[in-house]
LUMKOLMI-219461 format. One line per 5 residues: number of its first residue (from 1); their letters; for each residue x negated, z negated, y of N, C-alpha, C. Coordinates in nm, 2 decimals, always signed. Atoms other than C-alpha are relative to their C-alpha. Layout:
// residues N
NUM	a	X Z Y X Z Y X Z Y  ...
END
This chain:
// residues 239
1	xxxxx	-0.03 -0.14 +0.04 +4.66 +1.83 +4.78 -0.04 +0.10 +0.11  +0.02 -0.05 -0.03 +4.57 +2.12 +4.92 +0.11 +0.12 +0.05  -0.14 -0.16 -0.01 +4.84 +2.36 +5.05 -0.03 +0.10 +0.02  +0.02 -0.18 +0.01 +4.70 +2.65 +5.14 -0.08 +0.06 -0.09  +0.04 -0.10 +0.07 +4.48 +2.72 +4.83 +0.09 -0.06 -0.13
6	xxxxx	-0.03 +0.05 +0.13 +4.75 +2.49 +4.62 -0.07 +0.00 -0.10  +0.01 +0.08 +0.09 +4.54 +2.33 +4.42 +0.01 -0.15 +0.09  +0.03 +0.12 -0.05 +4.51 +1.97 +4.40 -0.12 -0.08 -0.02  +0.19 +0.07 -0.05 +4.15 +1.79 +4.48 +0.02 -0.12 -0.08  +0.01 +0.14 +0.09 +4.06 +1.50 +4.22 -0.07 -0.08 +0.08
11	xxxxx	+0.09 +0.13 -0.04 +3.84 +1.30 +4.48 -0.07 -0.03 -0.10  +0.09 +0.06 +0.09 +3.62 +1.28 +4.20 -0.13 +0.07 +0.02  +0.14 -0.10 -0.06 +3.21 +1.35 +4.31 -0.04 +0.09 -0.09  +0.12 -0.07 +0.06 +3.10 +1.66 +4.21 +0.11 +0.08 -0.08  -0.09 +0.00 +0.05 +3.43 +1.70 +4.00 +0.04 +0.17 +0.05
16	xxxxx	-0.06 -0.13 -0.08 +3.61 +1.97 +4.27 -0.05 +0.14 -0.02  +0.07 -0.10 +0.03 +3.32 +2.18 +4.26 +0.00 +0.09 -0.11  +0.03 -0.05 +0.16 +3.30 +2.26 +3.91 +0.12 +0.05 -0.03  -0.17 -0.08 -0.01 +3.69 +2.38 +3.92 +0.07 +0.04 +0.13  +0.00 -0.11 -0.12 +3.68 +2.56 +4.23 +0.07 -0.08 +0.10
21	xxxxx	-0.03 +0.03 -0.09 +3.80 +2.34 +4.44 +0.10 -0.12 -0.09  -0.15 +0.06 +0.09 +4.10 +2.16 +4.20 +0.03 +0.01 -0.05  -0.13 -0.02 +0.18 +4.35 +2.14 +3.95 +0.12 +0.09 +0.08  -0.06 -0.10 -0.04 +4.57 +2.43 +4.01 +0.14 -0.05 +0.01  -0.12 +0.03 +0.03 +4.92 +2.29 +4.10 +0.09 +0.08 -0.08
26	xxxxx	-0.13 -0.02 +0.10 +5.21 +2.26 +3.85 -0.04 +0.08 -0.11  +0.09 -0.02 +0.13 +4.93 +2.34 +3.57 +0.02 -0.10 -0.08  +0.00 +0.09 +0.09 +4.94 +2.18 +3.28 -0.12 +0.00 -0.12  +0.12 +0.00 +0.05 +4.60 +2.06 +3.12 +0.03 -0.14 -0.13  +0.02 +0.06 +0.07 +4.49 +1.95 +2.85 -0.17 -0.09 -0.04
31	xxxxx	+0.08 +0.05 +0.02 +4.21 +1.67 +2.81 -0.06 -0.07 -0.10  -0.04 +0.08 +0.12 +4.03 +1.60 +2.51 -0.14 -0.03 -0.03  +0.13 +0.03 +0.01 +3.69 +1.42 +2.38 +0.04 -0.11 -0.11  +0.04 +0.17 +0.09 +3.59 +1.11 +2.15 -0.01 -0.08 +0.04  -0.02 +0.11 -0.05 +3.63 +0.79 +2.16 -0.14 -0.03 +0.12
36	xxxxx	+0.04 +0.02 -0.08 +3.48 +0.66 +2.45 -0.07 +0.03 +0.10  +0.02 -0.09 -0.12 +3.43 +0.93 +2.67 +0.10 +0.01 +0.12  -0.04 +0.11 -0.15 +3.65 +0.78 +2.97 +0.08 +0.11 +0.00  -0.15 -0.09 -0.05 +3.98 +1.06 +2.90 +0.07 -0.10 +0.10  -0.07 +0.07 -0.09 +4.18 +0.75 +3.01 -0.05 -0.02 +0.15
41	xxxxx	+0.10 +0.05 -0.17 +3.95 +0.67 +3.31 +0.01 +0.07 +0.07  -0.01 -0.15 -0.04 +3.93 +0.99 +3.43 +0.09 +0.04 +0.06  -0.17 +0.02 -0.07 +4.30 +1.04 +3.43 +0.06 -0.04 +0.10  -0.04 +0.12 -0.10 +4.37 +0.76 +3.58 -0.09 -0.02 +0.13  +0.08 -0.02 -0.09 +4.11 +0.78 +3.85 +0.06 +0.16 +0.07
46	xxxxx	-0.09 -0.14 -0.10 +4.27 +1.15 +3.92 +0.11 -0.03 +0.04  -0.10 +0.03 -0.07 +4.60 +0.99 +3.96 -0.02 -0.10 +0.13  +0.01 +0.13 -0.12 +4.49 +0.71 +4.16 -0.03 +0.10 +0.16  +0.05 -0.10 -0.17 +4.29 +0.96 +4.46 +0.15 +0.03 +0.05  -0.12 -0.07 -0.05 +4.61 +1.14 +4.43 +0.16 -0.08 +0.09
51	xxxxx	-0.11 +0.07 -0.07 +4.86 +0.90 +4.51 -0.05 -0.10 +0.14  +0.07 +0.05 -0.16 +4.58 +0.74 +4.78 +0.03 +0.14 +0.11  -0.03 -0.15 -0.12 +4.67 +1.15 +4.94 +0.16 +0.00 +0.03  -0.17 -0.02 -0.09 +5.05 +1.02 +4.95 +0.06 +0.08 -0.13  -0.08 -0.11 +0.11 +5.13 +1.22 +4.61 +0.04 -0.08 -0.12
56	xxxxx	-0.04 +0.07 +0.09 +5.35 +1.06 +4.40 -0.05 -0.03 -0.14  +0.11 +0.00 +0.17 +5.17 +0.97 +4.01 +0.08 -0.05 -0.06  -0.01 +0.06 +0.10 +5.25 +0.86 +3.70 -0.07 -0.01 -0.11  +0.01 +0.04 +0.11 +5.12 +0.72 +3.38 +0.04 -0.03 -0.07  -0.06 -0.01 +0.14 +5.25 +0.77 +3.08 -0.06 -0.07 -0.13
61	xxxxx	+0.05 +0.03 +0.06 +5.09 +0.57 +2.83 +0.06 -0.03 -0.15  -0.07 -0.01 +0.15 +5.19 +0.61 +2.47 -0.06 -0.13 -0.10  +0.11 +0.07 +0.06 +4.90 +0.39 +2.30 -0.02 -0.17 +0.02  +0.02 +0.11 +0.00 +4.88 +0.08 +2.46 +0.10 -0.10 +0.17  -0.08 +0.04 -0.12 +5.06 -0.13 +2.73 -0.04 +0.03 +0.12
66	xxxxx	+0.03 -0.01 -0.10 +5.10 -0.09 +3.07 -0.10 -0.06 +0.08  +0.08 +0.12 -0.01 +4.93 -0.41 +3.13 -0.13 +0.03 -0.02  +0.12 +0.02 +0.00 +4.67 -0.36 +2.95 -0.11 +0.15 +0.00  +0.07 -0.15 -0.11 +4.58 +0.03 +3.10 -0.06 -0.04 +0.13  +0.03 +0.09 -0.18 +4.56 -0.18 +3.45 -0.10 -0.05 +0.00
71	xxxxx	+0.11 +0.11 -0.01 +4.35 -0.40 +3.35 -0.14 +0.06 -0.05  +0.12 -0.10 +0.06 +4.11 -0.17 +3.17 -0.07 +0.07 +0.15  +0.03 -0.15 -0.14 +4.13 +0.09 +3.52 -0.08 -0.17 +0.08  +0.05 +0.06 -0.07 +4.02 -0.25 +3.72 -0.13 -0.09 -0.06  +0.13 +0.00 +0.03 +3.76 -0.37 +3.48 -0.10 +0.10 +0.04
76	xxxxx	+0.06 -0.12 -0.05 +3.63 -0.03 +3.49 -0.13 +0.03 +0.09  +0.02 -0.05 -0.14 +3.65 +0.02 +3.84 -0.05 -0.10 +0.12  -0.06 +0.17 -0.13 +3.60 -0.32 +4.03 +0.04 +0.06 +0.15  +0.07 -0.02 -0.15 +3.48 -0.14 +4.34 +0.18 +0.11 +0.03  -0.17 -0.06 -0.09 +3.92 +0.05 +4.39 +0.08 -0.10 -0.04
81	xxxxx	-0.06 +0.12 +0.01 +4.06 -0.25 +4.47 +0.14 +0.05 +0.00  -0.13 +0.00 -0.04 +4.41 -0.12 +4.57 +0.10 +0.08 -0.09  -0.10 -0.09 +0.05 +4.58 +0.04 +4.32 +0.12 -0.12 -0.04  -0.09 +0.14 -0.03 +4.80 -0.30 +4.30 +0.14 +0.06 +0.11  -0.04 -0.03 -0.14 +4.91 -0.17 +4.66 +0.10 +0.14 -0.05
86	xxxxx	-0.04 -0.14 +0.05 +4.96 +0.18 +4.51 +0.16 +0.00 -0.07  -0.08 +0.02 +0.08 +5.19 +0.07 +4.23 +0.13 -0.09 +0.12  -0.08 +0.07 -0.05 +5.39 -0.18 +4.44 +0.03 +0.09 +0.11  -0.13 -0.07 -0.07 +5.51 +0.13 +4.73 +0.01 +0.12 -0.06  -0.08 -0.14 +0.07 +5.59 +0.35 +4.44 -0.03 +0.16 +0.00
91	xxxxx	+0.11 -0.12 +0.03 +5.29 +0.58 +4.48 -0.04 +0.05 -0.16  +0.04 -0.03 +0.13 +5.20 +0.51 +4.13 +0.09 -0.08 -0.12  -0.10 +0.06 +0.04 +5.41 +0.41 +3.82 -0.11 -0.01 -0.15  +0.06 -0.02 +0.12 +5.24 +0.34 +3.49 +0.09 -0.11 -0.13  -0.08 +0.01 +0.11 +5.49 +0.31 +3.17 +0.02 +0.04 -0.11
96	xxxxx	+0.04 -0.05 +0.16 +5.55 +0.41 +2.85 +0.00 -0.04 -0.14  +0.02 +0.11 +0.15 +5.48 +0.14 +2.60 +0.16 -0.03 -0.09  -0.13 +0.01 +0.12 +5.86 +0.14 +2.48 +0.08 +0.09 -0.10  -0.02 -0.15 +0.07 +5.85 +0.51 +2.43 -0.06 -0.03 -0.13  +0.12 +0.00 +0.11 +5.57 +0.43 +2.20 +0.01 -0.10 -0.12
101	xxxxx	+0.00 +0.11 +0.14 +5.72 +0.10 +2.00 +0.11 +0.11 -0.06  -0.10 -0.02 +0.10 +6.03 +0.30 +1.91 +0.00 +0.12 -0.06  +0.08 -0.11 +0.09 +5.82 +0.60 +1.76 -0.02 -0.04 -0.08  +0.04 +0.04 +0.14 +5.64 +0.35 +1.56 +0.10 -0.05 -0.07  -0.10 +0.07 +0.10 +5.92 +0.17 +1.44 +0.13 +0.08 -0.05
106	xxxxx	-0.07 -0.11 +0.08 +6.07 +0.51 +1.31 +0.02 -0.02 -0.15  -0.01 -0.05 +0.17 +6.18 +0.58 +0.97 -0.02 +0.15 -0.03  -0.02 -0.16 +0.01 +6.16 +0.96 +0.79 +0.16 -0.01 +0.04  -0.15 -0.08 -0.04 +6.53 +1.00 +0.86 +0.02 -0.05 +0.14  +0.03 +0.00 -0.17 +6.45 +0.89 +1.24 -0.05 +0.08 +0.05
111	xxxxx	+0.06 -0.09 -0.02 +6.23 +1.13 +1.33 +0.08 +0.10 +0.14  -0.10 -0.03 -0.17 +6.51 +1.23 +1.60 -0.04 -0.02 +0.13  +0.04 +0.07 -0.09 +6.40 +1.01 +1.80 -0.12 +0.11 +0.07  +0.16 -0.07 -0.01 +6.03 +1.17 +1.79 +0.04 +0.11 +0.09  -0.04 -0.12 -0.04 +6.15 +1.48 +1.90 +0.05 +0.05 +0.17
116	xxxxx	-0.08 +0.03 -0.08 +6.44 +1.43 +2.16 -0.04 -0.11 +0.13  +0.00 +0.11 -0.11 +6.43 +1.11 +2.34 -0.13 -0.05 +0.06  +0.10 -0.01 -0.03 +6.09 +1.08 +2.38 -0.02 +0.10 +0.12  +0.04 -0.08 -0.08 +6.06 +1.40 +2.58 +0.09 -0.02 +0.15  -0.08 +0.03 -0.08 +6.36 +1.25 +2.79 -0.02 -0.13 +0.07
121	xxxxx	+0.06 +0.13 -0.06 +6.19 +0.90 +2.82 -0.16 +0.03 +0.13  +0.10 -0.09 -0.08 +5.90 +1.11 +2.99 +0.04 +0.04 +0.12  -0.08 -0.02 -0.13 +6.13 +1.25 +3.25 +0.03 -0.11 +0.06  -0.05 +0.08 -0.05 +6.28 +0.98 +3.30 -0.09 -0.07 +0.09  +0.07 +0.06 -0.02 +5.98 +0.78 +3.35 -0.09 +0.08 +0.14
126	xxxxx	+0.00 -0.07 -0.13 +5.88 +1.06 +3.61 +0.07 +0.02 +0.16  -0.11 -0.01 -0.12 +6.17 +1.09 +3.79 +0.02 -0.15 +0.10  +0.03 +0.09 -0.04 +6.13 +0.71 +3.88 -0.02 -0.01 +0.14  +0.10 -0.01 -0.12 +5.91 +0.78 +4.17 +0.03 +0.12 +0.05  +0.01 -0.10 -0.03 +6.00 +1.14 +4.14 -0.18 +0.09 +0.02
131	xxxxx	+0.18 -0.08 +0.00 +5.60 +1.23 +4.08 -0.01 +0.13 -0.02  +0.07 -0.18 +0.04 +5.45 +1.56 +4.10 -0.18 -0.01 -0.05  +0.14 -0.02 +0.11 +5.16 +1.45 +3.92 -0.03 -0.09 -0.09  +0.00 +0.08 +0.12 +5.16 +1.28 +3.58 -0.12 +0.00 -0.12  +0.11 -0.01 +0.12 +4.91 +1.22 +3.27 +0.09 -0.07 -0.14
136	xxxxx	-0.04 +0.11 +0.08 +5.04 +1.12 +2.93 -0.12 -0.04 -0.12  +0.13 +0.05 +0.04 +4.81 +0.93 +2.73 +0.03 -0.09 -0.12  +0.09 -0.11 +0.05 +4.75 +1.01 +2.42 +0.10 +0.10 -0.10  -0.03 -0.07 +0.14 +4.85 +1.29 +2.18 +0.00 -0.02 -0.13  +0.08 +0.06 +0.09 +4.65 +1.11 +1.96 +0.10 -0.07 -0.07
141	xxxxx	-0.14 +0.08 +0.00 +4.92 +0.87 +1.93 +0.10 +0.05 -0.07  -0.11 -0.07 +0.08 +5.16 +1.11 +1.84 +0.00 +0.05 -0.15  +0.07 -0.03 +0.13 +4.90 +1.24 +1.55 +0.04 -0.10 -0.07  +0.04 +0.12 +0.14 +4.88 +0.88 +1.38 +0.16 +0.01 -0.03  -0.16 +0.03 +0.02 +5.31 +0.85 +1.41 +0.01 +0.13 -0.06
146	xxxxx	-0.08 -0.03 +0.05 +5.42 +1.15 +1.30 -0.06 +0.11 -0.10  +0.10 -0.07 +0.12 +5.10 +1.35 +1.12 -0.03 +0.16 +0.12  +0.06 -0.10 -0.12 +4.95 +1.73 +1.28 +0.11 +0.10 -0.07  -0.09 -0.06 +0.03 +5.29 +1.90 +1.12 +0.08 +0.09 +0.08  -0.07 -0.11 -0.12 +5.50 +2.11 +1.28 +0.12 -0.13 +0.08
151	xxxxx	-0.07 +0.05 -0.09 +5.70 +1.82 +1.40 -0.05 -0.04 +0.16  +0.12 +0.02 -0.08 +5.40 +1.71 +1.58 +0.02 +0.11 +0.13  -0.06 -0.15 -0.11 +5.43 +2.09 +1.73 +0.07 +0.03 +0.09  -0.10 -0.01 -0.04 +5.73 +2.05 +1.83 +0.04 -0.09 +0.10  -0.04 +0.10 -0.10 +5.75 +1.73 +2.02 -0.14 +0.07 +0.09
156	xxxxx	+0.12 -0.02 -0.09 +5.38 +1.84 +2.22 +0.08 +0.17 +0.06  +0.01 -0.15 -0.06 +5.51 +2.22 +2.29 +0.18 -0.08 +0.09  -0.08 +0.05 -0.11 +5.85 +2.01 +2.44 -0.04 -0.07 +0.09  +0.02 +0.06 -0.08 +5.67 +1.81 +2.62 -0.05 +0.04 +0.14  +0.05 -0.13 -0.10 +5.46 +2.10 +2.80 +0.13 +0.08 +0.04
161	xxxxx	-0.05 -0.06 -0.07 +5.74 +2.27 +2.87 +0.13 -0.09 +0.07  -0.08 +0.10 -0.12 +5.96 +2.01 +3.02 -0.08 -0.04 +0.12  +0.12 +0.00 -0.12 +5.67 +1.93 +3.23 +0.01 +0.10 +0.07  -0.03 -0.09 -0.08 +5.66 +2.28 +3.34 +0.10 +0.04 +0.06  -0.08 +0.01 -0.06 +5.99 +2.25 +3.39 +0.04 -0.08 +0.11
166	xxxxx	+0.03 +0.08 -0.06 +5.98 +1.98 +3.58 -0.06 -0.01 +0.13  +0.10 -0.05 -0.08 +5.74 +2.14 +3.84 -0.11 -0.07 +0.02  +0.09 +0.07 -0.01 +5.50 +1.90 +3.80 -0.16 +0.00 -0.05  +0.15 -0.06 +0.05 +5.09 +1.94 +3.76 -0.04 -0.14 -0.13  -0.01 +0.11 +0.11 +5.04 +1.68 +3.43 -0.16 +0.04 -0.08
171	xxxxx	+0.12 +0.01 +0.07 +4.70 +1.59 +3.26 +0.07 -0.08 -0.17  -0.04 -0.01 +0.13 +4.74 +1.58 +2.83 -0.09 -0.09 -0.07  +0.12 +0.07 +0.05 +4.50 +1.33 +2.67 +0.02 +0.06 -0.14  -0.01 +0.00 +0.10 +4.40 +1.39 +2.30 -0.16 -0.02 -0.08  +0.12 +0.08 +0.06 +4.12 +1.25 +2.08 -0.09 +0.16 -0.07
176	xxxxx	+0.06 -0.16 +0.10 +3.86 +1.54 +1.91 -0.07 -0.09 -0.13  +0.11 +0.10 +0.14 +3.65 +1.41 +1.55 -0.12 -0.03 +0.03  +0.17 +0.00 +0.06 +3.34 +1.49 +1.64 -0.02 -0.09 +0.17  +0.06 +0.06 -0.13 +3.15 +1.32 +1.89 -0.12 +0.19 +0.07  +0.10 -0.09 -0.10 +2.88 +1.63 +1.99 +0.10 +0.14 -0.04
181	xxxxx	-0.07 -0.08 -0.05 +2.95 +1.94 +2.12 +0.00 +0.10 -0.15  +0.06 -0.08 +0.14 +2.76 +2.15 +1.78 +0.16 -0.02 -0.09  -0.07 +0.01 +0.11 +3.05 +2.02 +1.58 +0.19 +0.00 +0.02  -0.16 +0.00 -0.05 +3.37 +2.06 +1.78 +0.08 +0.11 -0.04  -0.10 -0.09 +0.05 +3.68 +2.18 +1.66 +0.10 +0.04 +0.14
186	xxxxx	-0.15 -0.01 -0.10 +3.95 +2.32 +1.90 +0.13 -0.05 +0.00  -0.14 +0.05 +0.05 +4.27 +2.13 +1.90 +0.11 +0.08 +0.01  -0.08 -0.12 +0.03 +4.54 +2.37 +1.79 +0.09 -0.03 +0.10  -0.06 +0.01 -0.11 +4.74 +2.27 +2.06 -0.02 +0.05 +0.13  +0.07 +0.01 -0.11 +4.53 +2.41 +2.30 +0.09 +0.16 +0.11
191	xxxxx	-0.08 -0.11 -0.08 +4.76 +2.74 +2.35 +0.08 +0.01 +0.09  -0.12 +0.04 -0.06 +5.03 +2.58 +2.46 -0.04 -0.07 +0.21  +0.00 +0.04 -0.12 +4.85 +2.47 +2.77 -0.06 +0.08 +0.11  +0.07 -0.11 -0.10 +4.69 +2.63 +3.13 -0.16 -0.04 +0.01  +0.13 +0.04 -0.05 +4.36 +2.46 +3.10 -0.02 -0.11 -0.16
196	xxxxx	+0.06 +0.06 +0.13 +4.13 +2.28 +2.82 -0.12 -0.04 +0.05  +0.13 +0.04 +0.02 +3.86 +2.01 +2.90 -0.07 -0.07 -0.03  +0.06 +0.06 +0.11 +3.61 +1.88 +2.69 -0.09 -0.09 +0.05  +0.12 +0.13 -0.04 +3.42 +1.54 +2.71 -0.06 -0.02 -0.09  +0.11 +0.02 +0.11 +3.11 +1.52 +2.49 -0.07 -0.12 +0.01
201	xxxxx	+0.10 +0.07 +0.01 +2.89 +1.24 +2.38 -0.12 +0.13 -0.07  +0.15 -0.04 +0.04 +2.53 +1.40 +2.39 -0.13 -0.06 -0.02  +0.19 +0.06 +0.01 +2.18 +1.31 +2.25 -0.11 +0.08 +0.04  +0.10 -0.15 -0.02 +1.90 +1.44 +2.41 -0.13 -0.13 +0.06  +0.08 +0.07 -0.06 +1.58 +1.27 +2.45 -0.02 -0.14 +0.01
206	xxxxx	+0.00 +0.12 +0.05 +1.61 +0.96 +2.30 +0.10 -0.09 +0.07  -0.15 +0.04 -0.01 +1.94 +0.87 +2.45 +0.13 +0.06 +0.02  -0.14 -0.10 +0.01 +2.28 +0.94 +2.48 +0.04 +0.02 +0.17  -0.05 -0.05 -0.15 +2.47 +1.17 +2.79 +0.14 +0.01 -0.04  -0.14 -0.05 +0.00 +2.82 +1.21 +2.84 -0.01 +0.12 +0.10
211	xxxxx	+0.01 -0.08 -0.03 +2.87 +1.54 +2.92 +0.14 +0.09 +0.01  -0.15 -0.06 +0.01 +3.19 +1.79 +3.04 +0.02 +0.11 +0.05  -0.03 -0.10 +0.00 +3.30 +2.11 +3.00 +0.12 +0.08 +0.02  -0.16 -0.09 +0.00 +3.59 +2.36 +3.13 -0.01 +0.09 -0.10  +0.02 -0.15 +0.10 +3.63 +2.57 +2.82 +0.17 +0.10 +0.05
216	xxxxx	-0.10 -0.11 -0.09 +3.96 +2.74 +3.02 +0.06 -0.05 +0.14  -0.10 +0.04 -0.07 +4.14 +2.68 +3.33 +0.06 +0.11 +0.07  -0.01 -0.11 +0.01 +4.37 +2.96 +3.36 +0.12 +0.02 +0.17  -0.03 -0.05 -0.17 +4.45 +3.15 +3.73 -0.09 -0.08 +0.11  +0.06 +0.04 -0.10 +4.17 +2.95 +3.86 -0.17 +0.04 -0.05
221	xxxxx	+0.14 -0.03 +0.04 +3.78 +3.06 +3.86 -0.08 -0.16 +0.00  +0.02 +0.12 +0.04 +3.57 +2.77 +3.70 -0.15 -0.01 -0.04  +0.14 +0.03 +0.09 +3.17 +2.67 +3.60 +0.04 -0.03 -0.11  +0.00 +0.04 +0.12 +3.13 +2.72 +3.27 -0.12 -0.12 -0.08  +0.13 +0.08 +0.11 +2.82 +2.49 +3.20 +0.04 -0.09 +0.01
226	xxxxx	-0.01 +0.15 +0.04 +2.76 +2.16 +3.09 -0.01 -0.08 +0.13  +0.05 +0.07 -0.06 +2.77 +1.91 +3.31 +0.04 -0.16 -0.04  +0.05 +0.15 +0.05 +2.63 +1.52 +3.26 +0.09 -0.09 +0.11  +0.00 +0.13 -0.10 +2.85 +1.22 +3.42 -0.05 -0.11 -0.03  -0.01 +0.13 -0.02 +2.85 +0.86 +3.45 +0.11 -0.08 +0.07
231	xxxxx	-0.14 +0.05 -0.03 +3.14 +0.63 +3.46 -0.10 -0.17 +0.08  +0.03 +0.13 -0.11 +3.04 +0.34 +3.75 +0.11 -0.08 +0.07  -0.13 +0.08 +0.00 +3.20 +0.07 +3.88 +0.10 +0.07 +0.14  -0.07 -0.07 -0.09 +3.30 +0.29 +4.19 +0.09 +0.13 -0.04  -0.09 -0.14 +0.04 +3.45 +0.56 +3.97 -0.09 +0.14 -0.11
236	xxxx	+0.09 -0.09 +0.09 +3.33 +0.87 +3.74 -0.07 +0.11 +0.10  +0.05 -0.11 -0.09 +3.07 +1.08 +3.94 -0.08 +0.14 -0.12  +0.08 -0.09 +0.03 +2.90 +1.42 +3.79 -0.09 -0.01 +0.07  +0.17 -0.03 -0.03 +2.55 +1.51 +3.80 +0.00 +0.15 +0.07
END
């Protein structure tokens, strides 16, 4: 992190630049694209740098085990061996998966749960380590469990604001329909946050680009164009 322009620096190439230097601490963003445009990777590669700068992290994983998030980030990544190291002095914590069975295995007259304890299992799972920089992963998740209703509403606008309560700078995952940029919707949730950024699959020229855009990040000046990555085994670099 940065103290004197408080932001914090993603160590990701090319990344900094295009957001003026960083993610603005104790912002709360939201990250959102189609399948297989590397939200989790990403994330998780921003927490990783961060907790390599000594800043406590977390992963919040809603979707799928902790296990098998780890093992995804080191297929991935071969070439950052140590995030093993990371996790084991309490740099990085990555949990979640029990938030996420006892959502699915709600009833309609449960739905309590959804709401409440969930946004308490999040803290909790923060306070662990005591992190000041977290991701939860995914929204999406929340969409299939409990529909895009206002309960929906209600558990995502608690979550952002216990986070901000919380003092903590938190990355928001959530899935979009479309794959290209021409056809993208905004996810109605997007008010509720200080920042919104978009990961495209692009065709151009007889193959495909992954490509990413800041459509806000708000108290911080930011490139608005397109820009083309590549997810490598050393990590995700921009063009």
């Amino acid at each position: 992190m940065d103290r004197k322009s408080n932001v914090i620096t993603t160590g990701i190439a090319g990344f900094d630049s295009i957001i003026n230097g960083g993610i603005p601490a104790k912002s709360q963003l939201l990250l959102a694209g189609g399948p297989g445009t590397g939200k989790t990777s990403l994330s998780l590669q921003v927490l990783y740098n961060a907790a390599n700068n000594k800043m406590p992290c977390a992963f919040i994983t809603l979707d799928e085990s902790a296990e098998s998030v780890l093992r995804n980030f080191k297929s991935t990544f071969p070439s950052l061996k140590d995030i093993d190291v990371l996790i084991q002095k309490n740099m990085l914590i990555i949990d979640g998966q029990d938030s996420a069975a006892k959502i699915s295995a709600n009833t309609e007259s449960e739905t309590n749960y959804s709401l409440g304890n969930l946004v308490s299992d999040v803290e909790a799972i923060i306070k662990t380590i005591d992190a000041e920089f977290a991701v939860v992963d995914s929204l999406s998740f929340l969409k299939l469990m409990v529909g895009t209703g206002i309960l929906y509403s209600k558990i995502v606008c608690s979550l952002v604001s216990n986070l901000r309560r919380l003092g903590v700078t938190s990355i928001l995952t959530t899935d979009i329909p479309y794959y290209s940029r021409e056809k993208i919707k905004f996810p109605q949730e997007i008010l509720l946050f200080d920042g919104l950024i978009e990961l495209y699959h692009l065709n151009g020229e007889g193959k495909e680009e992954l490509a990413m855009e800041v459509i806000k990040l708000r108290g911080q000046n930011h490139d608005r164009k397109l820009y083309s990555y590549e997810i490598t085994d050393s990590g995700i670099r921009f063009k």
